[in-house]
VEXFI-324737 format. One record per atom (N, C-alpha, C): residue in three letters; atom name; x, y, z. Coordinates in steps of 0.05 Angstrom, whole numbers. Atoms other than C-alpha are relative to their C-alpha. Layout:
// VEXFI-324737
+------+------+--------+--------+--------+
! resn ! name !      x !      y !      z !
+------+------+--------+--------+--------+
!  ALA !   CA !      X !      Y !      Z !
...
+------+------+--------+--------+--------+
***
This chain:
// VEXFI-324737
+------+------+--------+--------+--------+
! resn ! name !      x !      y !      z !
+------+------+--------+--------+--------+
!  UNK !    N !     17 !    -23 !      0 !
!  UNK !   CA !      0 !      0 !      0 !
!  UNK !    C !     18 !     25 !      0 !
!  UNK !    N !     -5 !    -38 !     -6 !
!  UNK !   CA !     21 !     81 !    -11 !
!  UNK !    C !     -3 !      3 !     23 !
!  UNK !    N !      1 !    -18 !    -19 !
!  UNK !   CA !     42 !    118 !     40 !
!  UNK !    C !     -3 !     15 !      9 !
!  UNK !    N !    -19 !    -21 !    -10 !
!  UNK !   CA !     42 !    188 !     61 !
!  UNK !    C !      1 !     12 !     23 !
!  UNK !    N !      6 !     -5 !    -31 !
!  UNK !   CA !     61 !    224 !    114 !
!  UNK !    C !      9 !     27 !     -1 !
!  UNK !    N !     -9 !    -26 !     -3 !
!  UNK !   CA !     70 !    293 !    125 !
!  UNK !    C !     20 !      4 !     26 !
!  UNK !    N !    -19 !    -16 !    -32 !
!  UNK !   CA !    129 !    324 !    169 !
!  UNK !    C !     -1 !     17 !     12 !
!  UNK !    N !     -2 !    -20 !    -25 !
!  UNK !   CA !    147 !    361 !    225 !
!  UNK !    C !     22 !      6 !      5 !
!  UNK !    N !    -24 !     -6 !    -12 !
!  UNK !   CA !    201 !    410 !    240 !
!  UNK !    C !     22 !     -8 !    -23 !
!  UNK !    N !    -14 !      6 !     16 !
!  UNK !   CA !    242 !    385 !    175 !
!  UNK !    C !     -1 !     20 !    -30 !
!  UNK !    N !      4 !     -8 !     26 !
!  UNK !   CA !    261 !    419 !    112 !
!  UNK !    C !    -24 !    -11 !    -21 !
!  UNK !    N !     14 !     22 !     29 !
!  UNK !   CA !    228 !    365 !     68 !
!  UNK !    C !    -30 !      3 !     18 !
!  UNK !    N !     23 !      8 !     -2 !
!  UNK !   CA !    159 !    365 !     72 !
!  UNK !    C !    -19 !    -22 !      4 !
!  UNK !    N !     26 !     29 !     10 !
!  UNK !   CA !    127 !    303 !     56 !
!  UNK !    C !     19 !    -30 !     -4 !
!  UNK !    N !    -26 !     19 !      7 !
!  UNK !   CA !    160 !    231 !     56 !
!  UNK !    C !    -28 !    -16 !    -16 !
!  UNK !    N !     17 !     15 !      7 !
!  UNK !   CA !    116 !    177 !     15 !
!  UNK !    C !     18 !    -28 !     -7 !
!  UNK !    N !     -3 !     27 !      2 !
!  UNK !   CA !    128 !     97 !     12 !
!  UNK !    C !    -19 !    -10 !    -10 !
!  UNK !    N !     16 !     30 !      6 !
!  UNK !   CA !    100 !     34 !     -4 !
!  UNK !    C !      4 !    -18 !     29 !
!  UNK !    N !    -17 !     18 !    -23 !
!  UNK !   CA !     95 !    -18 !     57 !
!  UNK !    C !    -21 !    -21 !     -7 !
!  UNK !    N !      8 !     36 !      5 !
!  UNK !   CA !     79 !    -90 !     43 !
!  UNK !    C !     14 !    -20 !     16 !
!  UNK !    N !     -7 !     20 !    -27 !
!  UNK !   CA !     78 !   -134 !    102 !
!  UNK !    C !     20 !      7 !     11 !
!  UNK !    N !    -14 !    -18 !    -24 !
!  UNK !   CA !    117 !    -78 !    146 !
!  UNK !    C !     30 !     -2 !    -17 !
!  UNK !    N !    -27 !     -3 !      9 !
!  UNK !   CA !    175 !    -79 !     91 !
!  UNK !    C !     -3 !     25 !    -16 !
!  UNK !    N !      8 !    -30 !      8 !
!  UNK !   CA !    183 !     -7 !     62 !
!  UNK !    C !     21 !      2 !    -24 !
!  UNK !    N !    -13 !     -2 !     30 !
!  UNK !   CA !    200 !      4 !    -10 !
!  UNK !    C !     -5 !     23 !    -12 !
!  UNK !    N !     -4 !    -26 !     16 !
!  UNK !   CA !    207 !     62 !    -61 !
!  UNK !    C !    -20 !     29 !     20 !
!  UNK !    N !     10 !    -27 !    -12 !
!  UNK !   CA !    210 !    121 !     -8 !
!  UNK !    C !     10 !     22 !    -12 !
!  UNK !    N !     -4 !    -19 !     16 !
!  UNK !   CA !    203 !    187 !    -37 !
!  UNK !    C !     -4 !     21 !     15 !
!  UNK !    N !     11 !    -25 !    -21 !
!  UNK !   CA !    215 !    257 !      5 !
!  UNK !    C !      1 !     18 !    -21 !
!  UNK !    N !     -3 !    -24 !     23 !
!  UNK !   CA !    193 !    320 !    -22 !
!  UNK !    C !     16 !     21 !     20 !
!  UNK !    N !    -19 !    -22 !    -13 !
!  UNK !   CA !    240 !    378 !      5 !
!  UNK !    C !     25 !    -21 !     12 !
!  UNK !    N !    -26 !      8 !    -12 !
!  UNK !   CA !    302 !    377 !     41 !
!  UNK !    C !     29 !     -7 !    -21 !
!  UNK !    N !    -28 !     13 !     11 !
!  UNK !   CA !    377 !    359 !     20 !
!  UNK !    C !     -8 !    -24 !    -13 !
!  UNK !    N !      0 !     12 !     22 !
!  UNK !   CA !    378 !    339 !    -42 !
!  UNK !    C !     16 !    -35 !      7 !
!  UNK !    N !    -11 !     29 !     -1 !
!  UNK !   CA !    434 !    287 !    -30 !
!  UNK !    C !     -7 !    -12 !     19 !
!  UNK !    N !     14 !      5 !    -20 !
!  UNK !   CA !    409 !    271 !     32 !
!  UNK !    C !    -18 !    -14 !     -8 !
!  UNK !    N !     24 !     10 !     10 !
!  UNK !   CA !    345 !    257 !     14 !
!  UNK !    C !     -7 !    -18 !    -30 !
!  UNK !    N !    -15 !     17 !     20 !
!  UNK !   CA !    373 !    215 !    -52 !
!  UNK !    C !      4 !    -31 !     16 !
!  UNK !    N !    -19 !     11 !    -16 !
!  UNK !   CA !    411 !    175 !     -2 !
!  UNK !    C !    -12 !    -18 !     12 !
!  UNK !    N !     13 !     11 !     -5 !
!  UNK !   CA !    369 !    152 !     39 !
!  UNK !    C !    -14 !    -24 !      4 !
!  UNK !    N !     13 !      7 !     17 !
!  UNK !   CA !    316 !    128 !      3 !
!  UNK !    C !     10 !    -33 !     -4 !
!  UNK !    N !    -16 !     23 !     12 !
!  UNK !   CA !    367 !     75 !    -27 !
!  UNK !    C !      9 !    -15 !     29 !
!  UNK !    N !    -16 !     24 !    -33 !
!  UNK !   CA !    399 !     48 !     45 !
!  UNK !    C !    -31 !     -2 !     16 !
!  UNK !    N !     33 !     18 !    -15 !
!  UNK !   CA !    324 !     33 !     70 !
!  UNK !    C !    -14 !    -21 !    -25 !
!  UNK !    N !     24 !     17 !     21 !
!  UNK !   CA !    292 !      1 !      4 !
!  UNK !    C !      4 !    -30 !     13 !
!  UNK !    N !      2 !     27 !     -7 !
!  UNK !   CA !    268 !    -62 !     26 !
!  UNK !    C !     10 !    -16 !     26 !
!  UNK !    N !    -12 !      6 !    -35 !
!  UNK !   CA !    285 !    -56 !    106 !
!  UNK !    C !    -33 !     -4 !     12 !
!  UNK !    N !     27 !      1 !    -14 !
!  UNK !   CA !    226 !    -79 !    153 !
!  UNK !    C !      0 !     34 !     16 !
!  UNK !    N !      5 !    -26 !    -17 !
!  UNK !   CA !    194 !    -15 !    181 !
!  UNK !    C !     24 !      0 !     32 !
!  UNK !    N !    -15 !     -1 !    -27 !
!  UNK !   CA !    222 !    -38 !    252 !
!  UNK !    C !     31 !      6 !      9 !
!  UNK !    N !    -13 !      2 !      4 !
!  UNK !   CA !    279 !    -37 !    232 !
!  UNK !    C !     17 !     21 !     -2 !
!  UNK !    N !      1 !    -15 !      6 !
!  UNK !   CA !    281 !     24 !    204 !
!  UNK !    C !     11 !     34 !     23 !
!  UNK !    N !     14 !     -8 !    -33 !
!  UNK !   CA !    252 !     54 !    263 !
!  UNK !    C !     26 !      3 !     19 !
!  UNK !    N !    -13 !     -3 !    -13 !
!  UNK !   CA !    308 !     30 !    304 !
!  UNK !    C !     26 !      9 !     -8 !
!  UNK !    N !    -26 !    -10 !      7 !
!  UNK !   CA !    365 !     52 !    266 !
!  UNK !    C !      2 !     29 !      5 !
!  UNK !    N !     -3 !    -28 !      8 !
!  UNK !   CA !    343 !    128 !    252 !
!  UNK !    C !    -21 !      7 !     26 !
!  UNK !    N !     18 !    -17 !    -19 !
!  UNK !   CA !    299 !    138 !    312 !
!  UNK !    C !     16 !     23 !     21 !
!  UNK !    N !     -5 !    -18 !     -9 !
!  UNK !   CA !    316 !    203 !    346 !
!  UNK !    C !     28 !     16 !     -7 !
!  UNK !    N !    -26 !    -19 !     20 !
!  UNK !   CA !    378 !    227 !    302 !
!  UNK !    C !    -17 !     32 !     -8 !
!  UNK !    N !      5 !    -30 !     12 !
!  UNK !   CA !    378 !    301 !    303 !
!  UNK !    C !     17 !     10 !    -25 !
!  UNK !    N !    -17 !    -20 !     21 !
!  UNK !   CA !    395 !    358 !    253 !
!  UNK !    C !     11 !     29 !     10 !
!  UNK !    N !     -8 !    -26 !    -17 !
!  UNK !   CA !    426 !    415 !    281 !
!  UNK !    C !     -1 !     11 !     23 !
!  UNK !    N !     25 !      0 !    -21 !
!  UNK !   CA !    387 !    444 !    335 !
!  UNK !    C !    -16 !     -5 !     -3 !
!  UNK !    N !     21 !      8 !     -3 !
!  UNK !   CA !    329 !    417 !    323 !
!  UNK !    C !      1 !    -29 !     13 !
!  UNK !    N !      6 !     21 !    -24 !
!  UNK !   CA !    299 !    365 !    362 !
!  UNK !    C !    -10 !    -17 !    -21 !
!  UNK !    N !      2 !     20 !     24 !
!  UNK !   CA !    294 !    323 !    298 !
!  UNK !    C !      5 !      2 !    -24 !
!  UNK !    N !    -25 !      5 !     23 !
!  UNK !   CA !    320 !    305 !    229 !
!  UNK !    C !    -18 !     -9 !    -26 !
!  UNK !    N !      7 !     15 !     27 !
!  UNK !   CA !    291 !    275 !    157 !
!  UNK !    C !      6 !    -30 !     11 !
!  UNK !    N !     13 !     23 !    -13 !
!  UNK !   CA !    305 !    209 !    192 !
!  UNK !    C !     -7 !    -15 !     17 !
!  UNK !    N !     11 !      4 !    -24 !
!  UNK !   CA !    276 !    216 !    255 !
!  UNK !    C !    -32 !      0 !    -12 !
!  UNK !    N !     25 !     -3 !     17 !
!  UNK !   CA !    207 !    234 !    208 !
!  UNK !    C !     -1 !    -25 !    -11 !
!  UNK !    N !      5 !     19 !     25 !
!  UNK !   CA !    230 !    178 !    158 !
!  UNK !    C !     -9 !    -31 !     27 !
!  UNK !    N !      2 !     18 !    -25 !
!  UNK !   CA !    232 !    135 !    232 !
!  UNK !    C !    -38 !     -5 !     16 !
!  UNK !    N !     35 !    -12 !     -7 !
!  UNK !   CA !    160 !    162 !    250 !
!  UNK !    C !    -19 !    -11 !    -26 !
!  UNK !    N !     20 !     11 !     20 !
!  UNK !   CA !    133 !    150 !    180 !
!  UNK !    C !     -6 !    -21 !     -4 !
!  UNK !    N !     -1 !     14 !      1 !
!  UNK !   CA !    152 !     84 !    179 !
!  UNK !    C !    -16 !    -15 !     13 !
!  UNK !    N !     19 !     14 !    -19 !
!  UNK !   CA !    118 !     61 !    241 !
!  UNK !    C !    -27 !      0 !     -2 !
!  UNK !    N !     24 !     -5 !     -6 !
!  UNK !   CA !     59 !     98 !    227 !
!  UNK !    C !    -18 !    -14 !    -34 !
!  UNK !    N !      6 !     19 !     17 !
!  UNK !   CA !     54 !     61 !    154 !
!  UNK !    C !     -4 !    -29 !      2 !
!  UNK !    N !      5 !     19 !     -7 !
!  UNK !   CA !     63 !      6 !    186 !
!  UNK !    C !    -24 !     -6 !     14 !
!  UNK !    N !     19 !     -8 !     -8 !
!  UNK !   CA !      8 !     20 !    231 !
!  UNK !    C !    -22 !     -4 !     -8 !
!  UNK !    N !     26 !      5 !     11 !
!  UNK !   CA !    -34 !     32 !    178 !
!  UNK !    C !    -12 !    -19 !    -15 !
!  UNK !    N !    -11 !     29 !     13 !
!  UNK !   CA !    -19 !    -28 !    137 !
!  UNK !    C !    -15 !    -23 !     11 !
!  UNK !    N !     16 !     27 !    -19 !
!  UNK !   CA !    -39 !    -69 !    198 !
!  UNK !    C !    -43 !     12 !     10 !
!  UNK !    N !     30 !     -9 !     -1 !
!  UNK !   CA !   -106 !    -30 !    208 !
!  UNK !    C !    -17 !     -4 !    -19 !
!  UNK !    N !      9 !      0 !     28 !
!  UNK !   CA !   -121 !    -29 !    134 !
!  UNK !    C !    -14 !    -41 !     -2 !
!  UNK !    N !      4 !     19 !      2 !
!  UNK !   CA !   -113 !   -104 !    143 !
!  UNK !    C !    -30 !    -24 !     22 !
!  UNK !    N !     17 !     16 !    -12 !
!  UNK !   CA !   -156 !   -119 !    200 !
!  UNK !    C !    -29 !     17 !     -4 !
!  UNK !    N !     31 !    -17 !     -6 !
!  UNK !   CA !   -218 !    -70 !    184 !
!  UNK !    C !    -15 !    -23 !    -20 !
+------+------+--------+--------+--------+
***
């Protein structure tokens, strides 16, 4: 299933995935560092959400109190989330 999720506190706006049975494939952010946000993308394709999750959860960017993959960490879970909701309604 499509993803999206809107951010918080991050350059990039918007991240969007695919997640099929909590594994997350062709993620796509809009805004933010270009290479960055290139980058990514490619070192998660085809990681379980959880996974995900625990690698990039709470990595900041500067001062801020979060990052592009503290969001991409958040989106994940919450695709996952929906994935499993989608499945039991």
């Amino acid at each position: 299933m499509r993803f999206s999720y809107k951010t918080q506190g991050t350059c990039s706006r918007l991240i969007e995935m695919d997640v099929n049975d909590g594994v997350i494939t062709n993620v796509v952010f809009t805004g933010g560092c270009n290479g960055n946000l290139k980058s990514i993308p490619i070192l998660v394709d085809g990681m379980k959400a959880d996974d995900i999750a625990a690698k990039l959860s709470g990595v900041t960017c500067g001062i801020k109190s979060t990052s592009c993959g503290d969001q991409l960490a958040r989106a994940v879970l919450a695709a996952k989330k929906a994935e499993q909701d989608a499945k039991n309604a």
